[in-house]
ChimeraX commands (.cxc) that place a marker at each C-alpha (Angstrom):
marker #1 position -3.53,33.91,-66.44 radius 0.5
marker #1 position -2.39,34.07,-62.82 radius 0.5
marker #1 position -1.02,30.53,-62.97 radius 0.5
marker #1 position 0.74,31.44,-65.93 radius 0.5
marker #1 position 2.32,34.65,-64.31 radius 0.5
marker #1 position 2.75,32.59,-61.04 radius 0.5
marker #1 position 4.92,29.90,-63.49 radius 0.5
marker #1 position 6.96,32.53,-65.24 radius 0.5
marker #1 position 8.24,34.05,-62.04 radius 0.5
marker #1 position 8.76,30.66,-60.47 radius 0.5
marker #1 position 11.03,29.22,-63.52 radius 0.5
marker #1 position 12.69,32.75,-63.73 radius 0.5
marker #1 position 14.00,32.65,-60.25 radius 0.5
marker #1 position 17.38,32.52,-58.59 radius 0.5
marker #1 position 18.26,28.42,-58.41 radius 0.5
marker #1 position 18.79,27.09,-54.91 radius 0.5
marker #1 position 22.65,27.20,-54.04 radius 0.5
marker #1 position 22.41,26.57,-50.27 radius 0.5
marker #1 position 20.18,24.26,-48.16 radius 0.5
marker #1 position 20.60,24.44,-43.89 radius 0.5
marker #1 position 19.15,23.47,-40.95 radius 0.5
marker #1 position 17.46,26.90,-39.06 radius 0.5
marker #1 position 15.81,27.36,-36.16 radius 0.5
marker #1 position 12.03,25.53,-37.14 radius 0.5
marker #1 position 13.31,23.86,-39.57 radius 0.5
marker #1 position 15.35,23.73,-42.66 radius 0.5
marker #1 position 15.76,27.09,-45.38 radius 0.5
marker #1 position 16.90,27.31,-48.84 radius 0.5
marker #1 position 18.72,30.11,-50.26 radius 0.5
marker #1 position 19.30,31.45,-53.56 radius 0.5
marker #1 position 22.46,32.48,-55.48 radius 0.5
marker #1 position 21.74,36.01,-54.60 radius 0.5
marker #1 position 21.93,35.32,-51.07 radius 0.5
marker #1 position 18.49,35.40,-50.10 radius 0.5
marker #1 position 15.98,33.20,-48.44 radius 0.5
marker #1 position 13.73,31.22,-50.89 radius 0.5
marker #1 position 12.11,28.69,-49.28 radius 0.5
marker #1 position 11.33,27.41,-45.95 radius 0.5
marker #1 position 10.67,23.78,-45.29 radius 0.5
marker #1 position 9.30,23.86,-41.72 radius 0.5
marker #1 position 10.01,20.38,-39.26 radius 0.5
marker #1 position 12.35,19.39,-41.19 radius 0.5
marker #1 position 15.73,18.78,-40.33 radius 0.5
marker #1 position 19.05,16.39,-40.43 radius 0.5
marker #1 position 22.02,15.74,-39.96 radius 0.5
marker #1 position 23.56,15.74,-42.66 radius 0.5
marker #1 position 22.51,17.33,-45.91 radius 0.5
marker #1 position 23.53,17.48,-49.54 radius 0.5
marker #1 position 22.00,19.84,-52.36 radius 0.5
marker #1 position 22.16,18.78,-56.40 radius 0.5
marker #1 position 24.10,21.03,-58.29 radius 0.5
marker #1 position 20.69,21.88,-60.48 radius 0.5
marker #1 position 19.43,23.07,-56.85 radius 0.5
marker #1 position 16.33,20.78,-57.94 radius 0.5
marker #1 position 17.05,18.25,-54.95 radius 0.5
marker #1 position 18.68,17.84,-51.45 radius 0.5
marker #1 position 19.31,14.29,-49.90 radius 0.5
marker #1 position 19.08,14.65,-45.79 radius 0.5
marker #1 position 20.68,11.79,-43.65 radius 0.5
marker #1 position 18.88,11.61,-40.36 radius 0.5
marker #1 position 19.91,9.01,-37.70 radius 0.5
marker #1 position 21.22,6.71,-40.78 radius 0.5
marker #1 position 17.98,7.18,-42.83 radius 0.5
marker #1 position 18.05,9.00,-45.87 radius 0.5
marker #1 position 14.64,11.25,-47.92 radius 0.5
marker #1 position 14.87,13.06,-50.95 radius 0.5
marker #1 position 13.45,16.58,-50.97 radius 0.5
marker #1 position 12.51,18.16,-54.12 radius 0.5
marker #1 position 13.07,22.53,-53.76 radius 0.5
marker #1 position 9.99,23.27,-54.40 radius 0.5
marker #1 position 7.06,25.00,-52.31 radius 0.5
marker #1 position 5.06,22.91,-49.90 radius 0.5
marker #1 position 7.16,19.64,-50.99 radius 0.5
marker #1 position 7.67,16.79,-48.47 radius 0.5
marker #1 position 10.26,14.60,-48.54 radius 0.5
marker #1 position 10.68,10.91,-49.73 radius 0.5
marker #1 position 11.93,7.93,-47.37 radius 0.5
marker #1 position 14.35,5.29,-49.42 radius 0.5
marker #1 position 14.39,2.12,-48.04 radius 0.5
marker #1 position 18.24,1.92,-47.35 radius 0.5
marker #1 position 19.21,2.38,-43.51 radius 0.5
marker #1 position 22.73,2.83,-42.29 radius 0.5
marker #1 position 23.57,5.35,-44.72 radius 0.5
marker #1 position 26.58,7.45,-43.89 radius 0.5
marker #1 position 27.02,10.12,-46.91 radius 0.5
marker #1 position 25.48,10.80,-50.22 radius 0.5
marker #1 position 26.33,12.81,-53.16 radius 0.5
marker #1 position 24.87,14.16,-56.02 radius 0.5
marker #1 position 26.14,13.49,-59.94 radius 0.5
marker #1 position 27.07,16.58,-61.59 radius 0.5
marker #1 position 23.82,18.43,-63.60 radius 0.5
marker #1 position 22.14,15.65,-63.04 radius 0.5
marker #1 position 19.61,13.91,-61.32 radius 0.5
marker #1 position 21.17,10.77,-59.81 radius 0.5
marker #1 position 22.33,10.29,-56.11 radius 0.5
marker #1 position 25.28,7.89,-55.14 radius 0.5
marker #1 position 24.53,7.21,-51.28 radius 0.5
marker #1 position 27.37,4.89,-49.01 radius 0.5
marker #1 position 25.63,2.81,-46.42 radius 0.5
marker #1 position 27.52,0.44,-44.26 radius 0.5
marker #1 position 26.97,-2.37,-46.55 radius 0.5
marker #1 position 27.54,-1.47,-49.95 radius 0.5
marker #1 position 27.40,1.80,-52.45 radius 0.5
marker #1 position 23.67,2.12,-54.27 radius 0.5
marker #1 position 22.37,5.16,-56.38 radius 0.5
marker #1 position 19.27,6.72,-57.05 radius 0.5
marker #1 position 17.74,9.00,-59.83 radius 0.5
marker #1 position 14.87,11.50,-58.95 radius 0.5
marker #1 position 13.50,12.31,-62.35 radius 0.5
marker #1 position 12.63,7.92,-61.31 radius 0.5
marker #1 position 11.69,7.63,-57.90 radius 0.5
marker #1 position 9.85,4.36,-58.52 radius 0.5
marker #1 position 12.94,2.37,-60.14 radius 0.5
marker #1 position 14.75,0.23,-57.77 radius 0.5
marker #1 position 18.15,1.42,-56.46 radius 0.5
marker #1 position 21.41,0.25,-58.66 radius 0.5
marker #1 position 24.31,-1.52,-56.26 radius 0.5
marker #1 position 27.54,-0.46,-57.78 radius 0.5
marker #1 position 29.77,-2.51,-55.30 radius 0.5
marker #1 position 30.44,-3.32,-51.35 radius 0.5
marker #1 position 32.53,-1.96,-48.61 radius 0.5
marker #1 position 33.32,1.58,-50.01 radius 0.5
marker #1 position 35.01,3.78,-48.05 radius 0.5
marker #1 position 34.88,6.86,-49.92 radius 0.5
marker #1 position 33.33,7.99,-53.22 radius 0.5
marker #1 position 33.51,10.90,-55.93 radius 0.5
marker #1 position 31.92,11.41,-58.86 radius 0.5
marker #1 position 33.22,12.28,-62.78 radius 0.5
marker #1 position 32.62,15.84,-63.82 radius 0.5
marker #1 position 29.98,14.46,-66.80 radius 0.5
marker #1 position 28.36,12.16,-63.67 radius 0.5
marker #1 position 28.78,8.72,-65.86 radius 0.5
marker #1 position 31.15,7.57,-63.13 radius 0.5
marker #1 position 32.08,6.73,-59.69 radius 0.5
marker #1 position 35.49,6.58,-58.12 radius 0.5
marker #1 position 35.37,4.54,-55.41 radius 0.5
marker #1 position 37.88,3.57,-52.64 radius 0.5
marker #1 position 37.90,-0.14,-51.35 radius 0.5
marker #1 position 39.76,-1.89,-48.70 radius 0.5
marker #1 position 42.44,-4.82,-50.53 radius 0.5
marker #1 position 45.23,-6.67,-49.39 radius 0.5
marker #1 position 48.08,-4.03,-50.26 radius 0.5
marker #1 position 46.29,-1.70,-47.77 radius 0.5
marker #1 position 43.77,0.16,-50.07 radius 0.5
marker #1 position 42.68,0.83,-53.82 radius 0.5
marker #1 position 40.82,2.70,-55.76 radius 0.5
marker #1 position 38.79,1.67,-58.37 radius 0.5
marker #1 position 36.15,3.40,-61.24 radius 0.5
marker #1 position 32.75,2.09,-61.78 radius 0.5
marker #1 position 30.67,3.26,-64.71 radius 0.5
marker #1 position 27.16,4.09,-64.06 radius 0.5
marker #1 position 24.89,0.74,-66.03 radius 0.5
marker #1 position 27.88,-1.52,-65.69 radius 0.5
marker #1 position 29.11,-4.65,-63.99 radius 0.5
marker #1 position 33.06,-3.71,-64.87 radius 0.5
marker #1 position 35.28,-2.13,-62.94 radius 0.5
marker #1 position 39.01,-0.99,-63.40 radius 0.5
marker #1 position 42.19,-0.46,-60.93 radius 0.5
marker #1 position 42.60,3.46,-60.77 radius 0.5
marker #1 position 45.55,3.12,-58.06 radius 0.5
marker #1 position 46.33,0.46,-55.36 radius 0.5
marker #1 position 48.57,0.72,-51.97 radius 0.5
marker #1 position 46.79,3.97,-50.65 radius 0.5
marker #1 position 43.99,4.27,-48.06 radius 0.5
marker #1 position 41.49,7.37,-48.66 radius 0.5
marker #1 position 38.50,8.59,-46.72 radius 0.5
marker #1 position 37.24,11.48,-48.97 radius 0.5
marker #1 position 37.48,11.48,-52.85 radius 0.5
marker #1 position 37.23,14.82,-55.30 radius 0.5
marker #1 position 37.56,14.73,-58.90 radius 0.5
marker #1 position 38.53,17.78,-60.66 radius 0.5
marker #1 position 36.15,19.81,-63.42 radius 0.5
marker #1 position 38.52,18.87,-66.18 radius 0.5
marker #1 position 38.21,14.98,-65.47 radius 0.5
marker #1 position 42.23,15.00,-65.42 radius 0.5
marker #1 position 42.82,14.52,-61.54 radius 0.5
marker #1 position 41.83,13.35,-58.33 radius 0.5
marker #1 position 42.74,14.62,-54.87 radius 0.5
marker #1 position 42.09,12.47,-51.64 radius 0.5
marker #1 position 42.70,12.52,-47.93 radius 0.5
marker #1 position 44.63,9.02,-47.00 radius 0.5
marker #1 position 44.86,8.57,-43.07 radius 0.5
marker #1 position 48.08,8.14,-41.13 radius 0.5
marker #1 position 48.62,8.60,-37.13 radius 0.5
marker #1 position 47.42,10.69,-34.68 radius 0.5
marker #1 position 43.99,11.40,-36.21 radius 0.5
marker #1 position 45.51,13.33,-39.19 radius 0.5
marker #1 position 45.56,12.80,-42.87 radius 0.5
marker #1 position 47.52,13.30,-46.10 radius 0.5
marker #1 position 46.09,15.55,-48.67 radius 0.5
marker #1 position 47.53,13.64,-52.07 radius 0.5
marker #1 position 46.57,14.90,-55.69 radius 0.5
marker #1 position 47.70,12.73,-59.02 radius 0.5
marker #1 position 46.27,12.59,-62.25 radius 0.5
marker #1 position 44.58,9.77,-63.53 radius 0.5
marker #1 position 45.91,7.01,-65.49 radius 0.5
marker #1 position 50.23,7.79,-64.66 radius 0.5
marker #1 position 51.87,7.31,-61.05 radius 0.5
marker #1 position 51.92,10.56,-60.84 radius 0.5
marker #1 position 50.74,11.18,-56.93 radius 0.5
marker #1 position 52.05,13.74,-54.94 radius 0.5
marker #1 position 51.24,14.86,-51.08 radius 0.5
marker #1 position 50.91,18.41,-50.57 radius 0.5
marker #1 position 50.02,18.73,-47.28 radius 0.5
marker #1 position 49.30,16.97,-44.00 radius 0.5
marker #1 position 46.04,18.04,-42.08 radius 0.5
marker #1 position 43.01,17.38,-39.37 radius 0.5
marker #1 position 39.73,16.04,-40.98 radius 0.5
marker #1 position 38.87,18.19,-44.54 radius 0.5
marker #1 position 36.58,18.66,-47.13 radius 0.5
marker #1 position 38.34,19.37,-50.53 radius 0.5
marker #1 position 36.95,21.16,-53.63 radius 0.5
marker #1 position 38.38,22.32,-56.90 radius 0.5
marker #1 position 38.35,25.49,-58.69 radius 0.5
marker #1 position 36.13,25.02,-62.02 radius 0.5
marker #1 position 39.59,25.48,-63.91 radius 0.5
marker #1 position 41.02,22.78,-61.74 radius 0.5
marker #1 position 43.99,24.48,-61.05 radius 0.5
marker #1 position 43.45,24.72,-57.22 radius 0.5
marker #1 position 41.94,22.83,-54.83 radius 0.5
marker #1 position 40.87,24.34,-51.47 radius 0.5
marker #1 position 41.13,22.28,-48.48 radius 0.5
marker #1 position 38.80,23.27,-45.56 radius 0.5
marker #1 position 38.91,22.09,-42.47 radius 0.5
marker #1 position 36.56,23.43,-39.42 radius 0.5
marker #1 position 39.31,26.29,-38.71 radius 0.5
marker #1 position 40.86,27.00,-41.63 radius 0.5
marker #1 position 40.90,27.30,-45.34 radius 0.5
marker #1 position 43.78,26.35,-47.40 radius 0.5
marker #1 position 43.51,27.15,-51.23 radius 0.5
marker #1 position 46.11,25.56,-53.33 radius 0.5
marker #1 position 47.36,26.52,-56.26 radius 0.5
marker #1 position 48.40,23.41,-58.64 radius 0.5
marker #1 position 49.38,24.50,-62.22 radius 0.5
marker #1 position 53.10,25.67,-61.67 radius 0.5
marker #1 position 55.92,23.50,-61.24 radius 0.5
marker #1 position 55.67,23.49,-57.11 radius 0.5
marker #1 position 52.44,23.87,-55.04 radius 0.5
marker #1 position 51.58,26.85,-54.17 radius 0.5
marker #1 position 49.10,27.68,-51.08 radius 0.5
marker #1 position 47.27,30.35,-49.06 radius 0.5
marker #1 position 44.94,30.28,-46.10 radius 0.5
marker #1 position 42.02,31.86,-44.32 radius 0.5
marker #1 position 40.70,31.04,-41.28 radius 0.5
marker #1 position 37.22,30.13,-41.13 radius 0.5
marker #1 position 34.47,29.52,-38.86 radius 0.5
marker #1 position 32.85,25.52,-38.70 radius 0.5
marker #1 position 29.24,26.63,-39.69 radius 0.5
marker #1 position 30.97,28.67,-42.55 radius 0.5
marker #1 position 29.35,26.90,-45.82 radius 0.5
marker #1 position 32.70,27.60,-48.71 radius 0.5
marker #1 position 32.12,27.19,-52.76 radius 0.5
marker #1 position 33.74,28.34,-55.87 radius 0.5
marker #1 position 31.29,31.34,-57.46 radius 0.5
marker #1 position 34.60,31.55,-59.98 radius 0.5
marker #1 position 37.95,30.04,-60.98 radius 0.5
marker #1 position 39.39,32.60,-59.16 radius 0.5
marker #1 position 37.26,33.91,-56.03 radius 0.5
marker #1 position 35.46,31.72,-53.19 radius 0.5
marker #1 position 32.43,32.32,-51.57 radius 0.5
marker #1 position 31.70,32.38,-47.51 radius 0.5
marker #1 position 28.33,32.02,-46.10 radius 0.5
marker #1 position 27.46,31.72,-42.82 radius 0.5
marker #1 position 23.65,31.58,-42.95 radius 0.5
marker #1 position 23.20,35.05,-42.16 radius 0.5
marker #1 position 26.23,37.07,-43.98 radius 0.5
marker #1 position 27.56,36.41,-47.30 radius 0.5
marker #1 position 31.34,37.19,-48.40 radius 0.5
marker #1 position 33.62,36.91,-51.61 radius 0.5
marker #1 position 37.48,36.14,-51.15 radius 0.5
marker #1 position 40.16,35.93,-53.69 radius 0.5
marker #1 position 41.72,32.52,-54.01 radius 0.5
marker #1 position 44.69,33.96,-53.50 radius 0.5
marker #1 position 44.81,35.44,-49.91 radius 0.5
marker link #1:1,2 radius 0.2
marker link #1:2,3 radius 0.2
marker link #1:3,4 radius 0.2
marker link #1:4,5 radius 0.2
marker link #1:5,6 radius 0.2
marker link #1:6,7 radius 0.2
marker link #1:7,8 radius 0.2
marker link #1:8,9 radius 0.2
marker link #1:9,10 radius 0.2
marker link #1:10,11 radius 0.2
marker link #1:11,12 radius 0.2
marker link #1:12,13 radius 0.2
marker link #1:13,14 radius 0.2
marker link #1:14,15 radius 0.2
marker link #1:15,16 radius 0.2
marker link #1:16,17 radius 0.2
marker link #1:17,18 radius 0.2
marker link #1:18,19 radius 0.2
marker link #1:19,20 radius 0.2
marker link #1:20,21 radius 0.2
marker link #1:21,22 radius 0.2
marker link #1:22,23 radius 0.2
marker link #1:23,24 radius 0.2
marker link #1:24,25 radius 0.2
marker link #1:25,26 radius 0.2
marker link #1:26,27 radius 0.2
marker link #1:27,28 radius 0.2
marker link #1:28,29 radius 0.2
marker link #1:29,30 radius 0.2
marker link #1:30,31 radius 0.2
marker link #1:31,32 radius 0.2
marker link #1:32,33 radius 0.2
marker link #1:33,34 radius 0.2
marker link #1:34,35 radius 0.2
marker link #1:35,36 radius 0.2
marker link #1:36,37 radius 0.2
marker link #1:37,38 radius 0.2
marker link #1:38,39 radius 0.2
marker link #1:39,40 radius 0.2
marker link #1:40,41 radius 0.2
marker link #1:41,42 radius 0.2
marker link #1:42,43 radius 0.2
marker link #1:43,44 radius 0.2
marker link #1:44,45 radius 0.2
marker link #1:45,46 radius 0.2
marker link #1:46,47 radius 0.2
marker link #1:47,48 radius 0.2
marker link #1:48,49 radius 0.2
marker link #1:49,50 radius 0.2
marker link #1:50,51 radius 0.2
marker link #1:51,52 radius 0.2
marker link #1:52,53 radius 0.2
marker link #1:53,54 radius 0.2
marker link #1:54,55 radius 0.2
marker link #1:55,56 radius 0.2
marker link #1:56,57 radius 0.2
marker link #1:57,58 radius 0.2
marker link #1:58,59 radius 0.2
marker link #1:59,60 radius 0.2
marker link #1:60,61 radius 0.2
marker link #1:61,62 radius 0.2
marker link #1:62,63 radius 0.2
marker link #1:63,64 radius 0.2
marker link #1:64,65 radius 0.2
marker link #1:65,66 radius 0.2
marker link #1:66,67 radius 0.2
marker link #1:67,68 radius 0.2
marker link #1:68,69 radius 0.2
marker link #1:69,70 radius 0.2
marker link #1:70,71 radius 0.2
marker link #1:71,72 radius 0.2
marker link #1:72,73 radius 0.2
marker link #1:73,74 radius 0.2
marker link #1:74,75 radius 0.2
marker link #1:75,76 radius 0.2
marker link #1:76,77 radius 0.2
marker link #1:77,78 radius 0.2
marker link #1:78,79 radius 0.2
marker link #1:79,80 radius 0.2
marker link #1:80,81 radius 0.2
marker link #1:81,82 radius 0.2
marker link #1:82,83 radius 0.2
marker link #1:83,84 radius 0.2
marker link #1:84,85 radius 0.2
marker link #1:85,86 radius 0.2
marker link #1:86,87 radius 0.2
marker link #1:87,88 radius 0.2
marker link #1:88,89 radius 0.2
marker link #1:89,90 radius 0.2
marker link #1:90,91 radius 0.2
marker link #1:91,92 radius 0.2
marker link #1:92,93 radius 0.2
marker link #1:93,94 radius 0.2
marker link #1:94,95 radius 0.2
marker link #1:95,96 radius 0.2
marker link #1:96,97 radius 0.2
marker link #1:97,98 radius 0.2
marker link #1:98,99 radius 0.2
marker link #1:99,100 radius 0.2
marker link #1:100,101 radius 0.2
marker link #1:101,102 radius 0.2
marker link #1:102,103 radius 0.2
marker link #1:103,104 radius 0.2
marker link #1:104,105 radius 0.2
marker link #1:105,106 radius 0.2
marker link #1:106,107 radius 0.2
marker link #1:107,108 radius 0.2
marker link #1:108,109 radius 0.2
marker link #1:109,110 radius 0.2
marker link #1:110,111 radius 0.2
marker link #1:111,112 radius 0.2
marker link #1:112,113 radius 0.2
marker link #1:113,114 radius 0.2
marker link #1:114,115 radius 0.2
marker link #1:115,116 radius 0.2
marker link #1:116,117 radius 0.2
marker link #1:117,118 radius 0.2
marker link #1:118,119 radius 0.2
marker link #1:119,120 radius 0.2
marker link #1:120,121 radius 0.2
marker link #1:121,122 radius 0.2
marker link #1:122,123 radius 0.2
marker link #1:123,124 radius 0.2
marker link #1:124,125 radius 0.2
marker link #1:125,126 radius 0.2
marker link #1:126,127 radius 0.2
marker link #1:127,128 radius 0.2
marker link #1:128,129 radius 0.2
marker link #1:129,130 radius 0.2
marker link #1:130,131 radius 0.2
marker link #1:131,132 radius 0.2
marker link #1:132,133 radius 0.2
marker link #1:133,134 radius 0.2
marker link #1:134,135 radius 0.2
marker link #1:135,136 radius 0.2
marker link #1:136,137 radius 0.2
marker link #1:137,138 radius 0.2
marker link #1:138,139 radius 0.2
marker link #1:139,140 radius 0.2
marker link #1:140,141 radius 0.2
marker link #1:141,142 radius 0.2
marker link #1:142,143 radius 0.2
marker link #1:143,144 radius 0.2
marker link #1:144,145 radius 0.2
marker link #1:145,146 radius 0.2
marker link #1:146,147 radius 0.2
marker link #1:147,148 radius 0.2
marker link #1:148,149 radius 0.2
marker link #1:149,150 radius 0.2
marker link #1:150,151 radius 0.2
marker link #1:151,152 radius 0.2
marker link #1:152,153 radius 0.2
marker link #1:153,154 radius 0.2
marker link #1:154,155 radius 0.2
marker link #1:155,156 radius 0.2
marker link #1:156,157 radius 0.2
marker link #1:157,158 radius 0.2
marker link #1:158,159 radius 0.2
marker link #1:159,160 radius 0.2
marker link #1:160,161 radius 0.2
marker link #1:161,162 radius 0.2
marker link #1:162,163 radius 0.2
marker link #1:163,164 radius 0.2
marker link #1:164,165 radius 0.2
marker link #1:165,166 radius 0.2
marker link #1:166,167 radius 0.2
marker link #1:167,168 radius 0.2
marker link #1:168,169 radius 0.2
marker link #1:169,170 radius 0.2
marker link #1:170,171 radius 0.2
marker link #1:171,172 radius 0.2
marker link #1:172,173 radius 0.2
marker link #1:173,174 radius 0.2
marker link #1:174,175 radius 0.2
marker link #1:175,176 radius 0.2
marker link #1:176,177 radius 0.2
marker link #1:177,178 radius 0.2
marker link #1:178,179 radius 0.2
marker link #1:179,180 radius 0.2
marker link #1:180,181 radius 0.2
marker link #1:181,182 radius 0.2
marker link #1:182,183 radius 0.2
marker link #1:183,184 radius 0.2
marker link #1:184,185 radius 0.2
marker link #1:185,186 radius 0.2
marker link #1:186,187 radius 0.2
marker link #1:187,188 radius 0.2
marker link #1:188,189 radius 0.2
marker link #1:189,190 radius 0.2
marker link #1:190,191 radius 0.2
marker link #1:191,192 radius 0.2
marker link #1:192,193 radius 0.2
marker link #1:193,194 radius 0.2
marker link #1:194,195 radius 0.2
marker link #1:195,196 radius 0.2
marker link #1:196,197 radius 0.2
marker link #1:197,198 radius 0.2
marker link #1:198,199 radius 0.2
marker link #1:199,200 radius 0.2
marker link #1:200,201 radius 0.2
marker link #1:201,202 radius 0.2
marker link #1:202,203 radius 0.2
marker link #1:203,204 radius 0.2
marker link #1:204,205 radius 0.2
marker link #1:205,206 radius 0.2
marker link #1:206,207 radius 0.2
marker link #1:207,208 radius 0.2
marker link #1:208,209 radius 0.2
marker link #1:209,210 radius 0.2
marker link #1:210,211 radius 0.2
marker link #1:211,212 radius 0.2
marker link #1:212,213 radius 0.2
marker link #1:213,214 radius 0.2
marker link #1:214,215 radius 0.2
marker link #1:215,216 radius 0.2
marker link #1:216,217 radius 0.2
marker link #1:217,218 radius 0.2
marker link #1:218,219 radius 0.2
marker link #1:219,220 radius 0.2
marker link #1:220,221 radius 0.2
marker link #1:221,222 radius 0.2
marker link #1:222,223 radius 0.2
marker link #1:223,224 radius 0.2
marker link #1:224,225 radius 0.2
marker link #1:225,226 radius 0.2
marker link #1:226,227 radius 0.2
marker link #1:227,228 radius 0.2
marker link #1:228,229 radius 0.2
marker link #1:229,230 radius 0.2
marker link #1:230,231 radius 0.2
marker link #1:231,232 radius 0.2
marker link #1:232,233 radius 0.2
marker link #1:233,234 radius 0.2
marker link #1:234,235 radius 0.2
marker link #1:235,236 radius 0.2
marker link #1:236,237 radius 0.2
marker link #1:237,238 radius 0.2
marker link #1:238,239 radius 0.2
marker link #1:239,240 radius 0.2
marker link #1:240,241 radius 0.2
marker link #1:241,242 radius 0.2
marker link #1:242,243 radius 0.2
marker link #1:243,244 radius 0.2
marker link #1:244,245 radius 0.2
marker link #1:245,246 radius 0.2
marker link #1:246,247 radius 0.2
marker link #1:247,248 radius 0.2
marker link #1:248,249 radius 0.2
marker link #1:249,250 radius 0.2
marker link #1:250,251 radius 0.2
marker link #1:251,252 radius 0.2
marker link #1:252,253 radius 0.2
marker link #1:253,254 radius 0.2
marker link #1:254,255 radius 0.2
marker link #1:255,256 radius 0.2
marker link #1:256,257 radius 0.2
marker link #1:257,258 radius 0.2
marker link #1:258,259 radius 0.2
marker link #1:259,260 radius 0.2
marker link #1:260,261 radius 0.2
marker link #1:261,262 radius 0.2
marker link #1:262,263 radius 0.2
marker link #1:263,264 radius 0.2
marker link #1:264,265 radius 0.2
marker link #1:265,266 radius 0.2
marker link #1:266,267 radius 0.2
marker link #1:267,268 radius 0.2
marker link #1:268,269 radius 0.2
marker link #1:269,270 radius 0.2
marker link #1:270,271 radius 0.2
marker link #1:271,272 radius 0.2
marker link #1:272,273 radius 0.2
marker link #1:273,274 radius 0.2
view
């Protein structure tokens, strides 16, 4: 009876939205903004939660484990070493991780199952809204390319060639893709097209960024350690406001409309339009 209750409460609770490195170790929060679970030793340096909240991936010295969010759980060492990101798919349980010699992914639900190579020397990767597929870009003689893989397939096909990018996002809707391409100085271009027309415009040059779309994918907010820029794309012309931030500020869209600031200790709601 007291398992059952104890099972009930556990499957009825908040999911895990946030996972960050604390003072002992490393603590989970959920989408009410409250502490859920503590994973004590732990840490790394870089870490990346499924959208489920099931999983987090944490990159330590080039090594990557898998940590299921769930009490007392210890995390599992892959065998791949110079890994530099990873990524979860979409509501779902595989793991795309870049190492410095080729792009492999993973699945959870199948820890035993070797890891599938979807193709060497990416530079930057994204996944498809319905997680079936991988944007990827590649070096090539014109100076850069991008190209999509399908998850279970050898094929790949030309998405765009001629441009450079070092961070990929895909928007909700499938329709378009926004990356940073690198140019002097130690800044970057942030360019947004939709897939399958030449359509590809820059709308603004910046430092290093991490970019996200609204879950209508009609803005795209681009962070960088100062400042937030939030974009709005469905008019004629760009259209863009901005906050300024903090670096350990952790941003994500609660709505189409409204972002959310967390800071490990305070949690804040912001229109998108400042």
């Amino acid at each position: 009876m007291v398992a059952a209750l104890l099972s009930l409460v556990l499957s009825t609770a908040p999911p895990v939205v946030s996972l960050a490195s604390a003072e002992g170790g490393l603590v989970a929060y959920d989408s009410l903004g409250k502490q859920s679970l503590r994973f004590a030793g732990q840490q790394a340096d870089a870490i990346s939660l499924s959208s489920t909240g099931k999983w987090a991936s944490l990159i330590t010295e080039g090594k990557i484990r898998v940590l299921a969010m769930k009490p007392e759980a210890k995390p599992r060492e892959l065998e791949p070493t110079g890994v530099l990101d990873a990524r979860w798919a979409p509501r779902g349980s595989f793991l795309a991780m870049r190492t410095r010699a080729a792009l492999l992914v993973y699945q959870a639900t199948t820890p035993s199952e070797p890891l599938l190579e979807i193709c060497k020397d990416a530079q930057a990767f994204a996944w498809s809204p319905d997680g079936s597929r991988l944007v990827v870009a590649q070096p090539s003689p014109r100076g850069g390319q991008l190209r999509l893989y399908r998850i279970g397939e050898s094929r790949s096909r030309m998405v765009l060639e001629g441009r450079e990018a070092t961070r990929l996002a895909w928007s909700p809707d499938g329709r378009r893709l926004a990356f940073l391409k690198p140019v002097t100085g130690g800044r970057f271009e942030v360019v947004v097209g939709r897939l399958g027309t030449d359509n590809w415009k820059l709308i603004e040059s910046t430092a290093t960024a991490e970019l996200s779309w609204s879950p209508d994918s009609k803005q795209l907010a681009v962070r960088t350690p100062s400042q937030l820029s939030v974009w709005s794309l469905s008019g004629k012309k760009p259209v863009v406001a901005r906050q300024p931030v903090q670096p350990k500020d952790h941003v994500q869209w609660v709505k189409s409309d409204r972002l959310e600031l967390f800071d490990g200790a305070t949690r804040w709601r912001l229109d998108a339009a400042i």
